[in-house]
Structure formats: C-alpha cells, structure tokens
N, C-alpha and C positions, 0 to 999 in steps of 0.2 A: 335480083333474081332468086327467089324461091326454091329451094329445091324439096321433092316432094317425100315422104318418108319413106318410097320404098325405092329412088333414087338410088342407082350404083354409085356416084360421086359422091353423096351423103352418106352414104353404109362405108364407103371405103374412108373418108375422114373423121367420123367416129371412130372409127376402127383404131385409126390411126390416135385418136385422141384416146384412145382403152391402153392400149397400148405404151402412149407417151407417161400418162397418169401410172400405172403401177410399176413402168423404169422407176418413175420420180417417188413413188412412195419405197419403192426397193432402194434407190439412193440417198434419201433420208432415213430411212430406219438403220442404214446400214452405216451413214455417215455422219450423223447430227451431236453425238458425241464427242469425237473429235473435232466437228466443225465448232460446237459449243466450249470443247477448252480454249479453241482458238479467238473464239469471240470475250468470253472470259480473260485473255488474256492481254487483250486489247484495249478491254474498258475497265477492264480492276472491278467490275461488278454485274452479281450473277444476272439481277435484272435487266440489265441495261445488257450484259448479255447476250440473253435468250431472247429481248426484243430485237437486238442487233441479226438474231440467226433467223428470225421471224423474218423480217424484213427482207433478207437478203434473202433467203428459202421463196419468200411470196415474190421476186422479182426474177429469180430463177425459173419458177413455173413458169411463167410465159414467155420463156426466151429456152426451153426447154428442148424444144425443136431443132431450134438453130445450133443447138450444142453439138457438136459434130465428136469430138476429142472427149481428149481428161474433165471431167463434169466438174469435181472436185477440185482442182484446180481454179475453174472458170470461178465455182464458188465462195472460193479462199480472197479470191483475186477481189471477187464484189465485195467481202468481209473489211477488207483491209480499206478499199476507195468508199463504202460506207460508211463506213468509223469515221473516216478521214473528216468525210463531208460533213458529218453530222457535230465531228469536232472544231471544224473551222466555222459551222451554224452557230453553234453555243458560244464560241469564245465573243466576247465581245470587248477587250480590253481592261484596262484598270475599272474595278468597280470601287466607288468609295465607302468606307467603310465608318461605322461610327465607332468603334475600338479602333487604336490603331493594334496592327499584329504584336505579336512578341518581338523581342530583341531576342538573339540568336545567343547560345550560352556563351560568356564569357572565358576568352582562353585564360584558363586560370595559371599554365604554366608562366604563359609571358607576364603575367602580372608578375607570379614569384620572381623572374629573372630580372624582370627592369626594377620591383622594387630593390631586390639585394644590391644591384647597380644604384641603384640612388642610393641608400643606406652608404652604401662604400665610400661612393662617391662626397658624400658627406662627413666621413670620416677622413678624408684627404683637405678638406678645406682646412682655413687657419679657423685655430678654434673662437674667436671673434667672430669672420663670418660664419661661422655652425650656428654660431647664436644667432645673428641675426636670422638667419635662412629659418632656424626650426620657429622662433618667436613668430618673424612675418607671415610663414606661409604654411604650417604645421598648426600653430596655438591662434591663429589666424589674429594677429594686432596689430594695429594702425601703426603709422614712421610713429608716431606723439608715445603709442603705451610701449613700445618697443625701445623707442631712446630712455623713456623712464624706467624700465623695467634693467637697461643695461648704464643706467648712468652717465648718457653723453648727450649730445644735439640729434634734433631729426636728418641733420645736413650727412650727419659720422653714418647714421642708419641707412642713408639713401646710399651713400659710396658705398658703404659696406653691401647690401645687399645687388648693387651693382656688378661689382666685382666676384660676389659667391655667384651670383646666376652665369656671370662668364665662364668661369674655371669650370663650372657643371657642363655649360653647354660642351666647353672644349675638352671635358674631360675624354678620352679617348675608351675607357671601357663602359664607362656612364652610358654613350650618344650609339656603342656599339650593342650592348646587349640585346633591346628591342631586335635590332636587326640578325642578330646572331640566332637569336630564338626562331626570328621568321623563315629564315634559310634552313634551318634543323626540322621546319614542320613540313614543308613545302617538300624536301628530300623524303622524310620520314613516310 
C-alpha cells in the first residue's frame, strides 16, 4: 500500500525518521570518540578500529528506534560482540609457516646456575673420572682416543665413565640446582 505525499501516516513517519536521524547524528558526534578508544582498544589498531565503529554505528542506525534506554551502552555492547564475531571469523587455527618462529630467549640465569653445578660437581669426582668425563663428553673423544690419551683399556674408560655419570646423576647439589633456580623464578 502506497501512501501518498501529502498522507498524515507518511508526514507523521518522516517526521518520525527527522527526528530519529539528528538524535543519532547528536549521539555520534557526541560519542564516537570515546566509542572509538573503545574499539581501539579492542583490536590494537586504529584501522580496524574505526572500521570496527563503522560497522557497529551502521547497525545501530537501523535498530535506532527500538533503542529505548542507555544508546551508548547498547552500542559498547554491539562493539565488544562485534569484535568477538569478527575475531572468531578470522581465526582459523595453526597456519603453517615456512620459517619456523623464533625460540623464546634463553634463561641465561639457569644456564649460569646449572652450569656452576656441573663445574662443582665435577670438581667432587675422583680425579680419574674428571678425566674421563671432561675427555668423553667436553673434548668430545671416542672410548679408543680417550683410553689412549689416559693410558689404559677402552674396558677402564667405559667403567670409569660409568661411574662419573652416576655420582653426577646422584650428586645432590648437581640434580638440585636446575630446580632451585626454577622455584626462585616462578616465586620471583
């Protein structure tokens, strides 16, 4: 049904739409900056943004009417389930990459702590096995260059280096350190 231009029905919902339009340009000029740090804050960028208030401002307009209350509010509300939506749109899982990322910096404290713990710990062995342990696994050489380099059998090398790696494991400030550092970071 048609209504004709000089229709009371028609003049009264114009009216009604004059009216709805300069609330709504009076509550964007008056709100759009704060609605904009809000959306700023949300997506960590100005672009994305001011599309984001775009969006939400153009979906406001036509639900403008039915806004009864706090406008602002209503607004804040579609900002935030906006975002949401448009964040759970984009995500789409592991993407694979052809770099792999960085490795995360190295805790350089616990390296110092566990190495002084080894260092020590090495200084606690008999000094036989120190040799074998630093020969083996420091100057990195086989049971064959190692027995020659201390003048005995590959057999003396293998025991010996058996027994240094026990007394390591079981050393008690050696197997602690690591952990004592991770407990002092974790607190810290």
């Amino acid at each position: 049904m048609d209504l004709a231009p000089d229709d009371p029905a028609r003049a009264e919902r114009t009216g009604e739409l004059v009216a709805d339009r300069e609330s709504f340009d009076g509550f964007v000029e008056a709100r759009s900056g704060r609605l904009l740090r809000t959306a700023f804050l949300l997506t960590r960028d100005w672009g994305l943004a001011e599309d984001l208030l775009q969006t939400v401002l153009a979906k406001a307009w036509f639900a403008w009417g039915r806004i009864e209350t706090d406008p602002e509010a209503y607004v804040r509300r579609a900002l935030v389930t906006t975002y949401t939506s448009w964040w759970r749109r984009n995500w789409r899982g592991e993407t694979p990459a052809e770099l792999l990322p960085e490795r995360p910096a190295p805790d350089v404290l616990r390296e110092i702590d566990e190495r002084d713990a080894v260092w020590a710990a090495l200084g606690r062995l008999a000094p036989r096995q120190r040799a074998v342990i630093v020969l083996r696994f420091y100057e990195d050489l086989s049971e064959a260059e190692t027995a020659a380099v201390l003048g005995c059998s590959v057999g003396t090398v293998k025991s010996q280096t058996s027994r240094a790696l026990e007394r390591l494991r079981c050393d008690p400030l050696a197997t602690t350190a690591g952990r004592r550092h991770s407990m002092l970071t974790e607190r810290g």
